[in-house]
N, C-alpha and C positions, 0 to 999 in steps of 0.2 A: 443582528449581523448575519449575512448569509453563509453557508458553510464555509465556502472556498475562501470568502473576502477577507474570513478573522483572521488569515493567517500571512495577511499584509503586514499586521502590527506589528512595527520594528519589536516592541517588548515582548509581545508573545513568543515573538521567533528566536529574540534572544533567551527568552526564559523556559520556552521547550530543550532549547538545547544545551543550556546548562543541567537540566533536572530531567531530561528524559531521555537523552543521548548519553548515558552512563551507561556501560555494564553490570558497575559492582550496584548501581542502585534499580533499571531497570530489568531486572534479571530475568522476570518472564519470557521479555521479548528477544534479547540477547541466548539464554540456555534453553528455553521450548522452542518461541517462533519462529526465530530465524533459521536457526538450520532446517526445520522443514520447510523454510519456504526457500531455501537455496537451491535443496535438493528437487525443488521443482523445475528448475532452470535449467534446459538442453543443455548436457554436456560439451556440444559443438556450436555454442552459440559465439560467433564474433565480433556482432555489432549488436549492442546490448542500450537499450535507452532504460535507464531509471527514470520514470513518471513521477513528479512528484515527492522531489527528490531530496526536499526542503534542505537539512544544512551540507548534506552530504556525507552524513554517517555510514547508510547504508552503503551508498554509489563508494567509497572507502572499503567497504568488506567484498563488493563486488569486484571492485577492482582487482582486487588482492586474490579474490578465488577465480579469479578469469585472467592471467597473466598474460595472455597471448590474443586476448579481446581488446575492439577500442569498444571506450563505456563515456556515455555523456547522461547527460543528465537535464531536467526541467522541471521549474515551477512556477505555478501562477503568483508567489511572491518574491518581490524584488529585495525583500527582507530576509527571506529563506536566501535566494540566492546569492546574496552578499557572501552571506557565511558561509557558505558552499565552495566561493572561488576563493576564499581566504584558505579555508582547508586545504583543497584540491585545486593548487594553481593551473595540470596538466591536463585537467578535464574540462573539457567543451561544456560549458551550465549554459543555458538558454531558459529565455522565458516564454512557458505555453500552458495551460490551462486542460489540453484535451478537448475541447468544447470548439473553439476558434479553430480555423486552417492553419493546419502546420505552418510554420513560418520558415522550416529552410526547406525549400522545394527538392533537394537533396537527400535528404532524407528518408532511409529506407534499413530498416531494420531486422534480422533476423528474430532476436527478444528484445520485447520491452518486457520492462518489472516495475511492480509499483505495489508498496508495503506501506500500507494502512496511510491509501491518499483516495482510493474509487469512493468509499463510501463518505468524500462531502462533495462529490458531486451530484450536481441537482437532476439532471440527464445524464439516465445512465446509456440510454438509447444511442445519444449522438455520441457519447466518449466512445460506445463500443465500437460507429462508425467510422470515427476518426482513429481508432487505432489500427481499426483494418486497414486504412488508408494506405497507413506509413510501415506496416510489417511488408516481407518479402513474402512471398506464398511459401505455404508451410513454416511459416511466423509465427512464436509463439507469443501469447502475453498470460503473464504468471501476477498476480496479484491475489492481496491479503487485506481482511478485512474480519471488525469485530461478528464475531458468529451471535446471526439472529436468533440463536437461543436464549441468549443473554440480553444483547439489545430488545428484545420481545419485551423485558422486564422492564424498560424505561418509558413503554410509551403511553401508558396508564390504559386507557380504554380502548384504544384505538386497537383493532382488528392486526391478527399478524401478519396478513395478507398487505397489510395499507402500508407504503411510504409514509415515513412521518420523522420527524426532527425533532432531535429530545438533546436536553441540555446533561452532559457527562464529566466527571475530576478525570483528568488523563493520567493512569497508576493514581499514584499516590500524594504527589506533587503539587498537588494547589492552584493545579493548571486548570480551568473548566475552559470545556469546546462544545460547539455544536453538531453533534452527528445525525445521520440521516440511517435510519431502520429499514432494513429491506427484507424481503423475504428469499428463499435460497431456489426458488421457484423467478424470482425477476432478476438475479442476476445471470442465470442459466437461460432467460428468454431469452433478454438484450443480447446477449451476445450468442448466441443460435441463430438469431435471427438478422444478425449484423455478417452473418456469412461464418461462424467459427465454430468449431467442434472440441466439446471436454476431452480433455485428455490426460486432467492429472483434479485430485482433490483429496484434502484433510484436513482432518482436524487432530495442530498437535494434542497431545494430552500432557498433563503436568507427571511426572515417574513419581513413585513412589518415597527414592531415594530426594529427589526435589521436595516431596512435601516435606519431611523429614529436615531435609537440610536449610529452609524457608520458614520452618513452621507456619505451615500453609494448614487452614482448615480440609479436612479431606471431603467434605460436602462441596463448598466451592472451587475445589481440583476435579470434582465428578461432572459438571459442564466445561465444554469446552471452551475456550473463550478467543478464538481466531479460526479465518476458515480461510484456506489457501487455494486457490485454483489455478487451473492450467489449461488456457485455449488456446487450442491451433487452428489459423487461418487455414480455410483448404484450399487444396491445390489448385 
């Protein structure tokens, strides 16, 4: 099954978001990744799209730290997004893929965000096109994705350099997906060359006090295992 497609399955969608939309159980993503990746997100951002936005956990924490923002939300599953307007009756969910022409001609965005959805799409070229599309100049788009240090390790022979699709358990959870390995050299082209300029990137790190509190190996806390960036449309 294709990256994007597997997350049509009414059960996958419902079974990521019983077992990986927890706090107390996914706790990397929750106490490391997210607040670095919030804090990448213009302070003065008002019209905020979550990409990818599946049941709406995130577009929920966004909402909440952007008070004074309207925040909608989209995905390429009708699956994902059931759950989504179940949650979040007062947010705008829509169905769009990134790939496809936006579908409300209205649409125009100061930030988009999108937390670990870019790396199952197959074309990173065209998503980078199409989200220039719909940002407003000086638009950011802030998105997270597993750090090719780590996905390097999945793809057996294959070149770090190659795009390649390698099959992954998402945490802990008994979920397997299929993701796509990039290098940190093709997502800095596509979107360079789609018209946008870096302007924010890291990689959280796991603290100390976190391994300790986890009992997290400190070998596998010493790679980093998400990479956050921040591109602005230029003016």
């Amino acid at each position: 099954m294709r990256p994007t497609e597997q997350w049509r399955n009414q059960d996958l969608a419902r079974e990521y978001t019983d077992k990986a939309t927890k706090p107390d159980i996914n706790w990397y993503e929750y106490e490391v990744n997210l607040p670095n990746f919030l804090s990448l997100i213009p302070k003065g951002a008002k019209n905020i799209l979550d990409f990818g936005c599946g049941p709406g956990d995130v577009t929920e924490i966004i909402a909440r730290e952007f008070p004074n923002s309207t925040i909608e939300g989209c995905d390429a599953s009708e699956a994902m997004l059931d759950l989504a307007k179940k949650k979040l009756a007062a947010v705008d969910f829509y169905m769009w893929d990134g790939t496809d022409p936006m579908p409300k001609n209205d649409g125009r965005y100061d930030c988009v965000v999108s937390k670990l959805t870019v790396h199952f799409v197959e074309d990173l070229g065209l998503l980078a096109k199409q989200i220039h599309a719909v940002l407003e100049a000086g638009g950011s788009f802030v998105f997270s994705v597993p750090h090719p240090m780590r996905s390097v390790r999945e793809i057996g022979d294959r070149s770090y350099w190659d795009q390649a699709e390698y099959d992954e358990e998402i945490g802990k959870y008994g979920i397997t997906a299929v993701f796509i390995h990039r290098s940190i050299q093709d997502y800095f082209l596509s979107f360079s060359k789609a018209g946008f300029v870096l302007t924010g990137l890291s990689e959280p790190a796991i603290s100390p006090e976190q391994i300790q509190k986890h009992n997290v190996d400190p070998g596998y806390a010493s790679i980093p295992r998400r990479l956050n960036w921040r591109f602005e449309k230029e003016q």
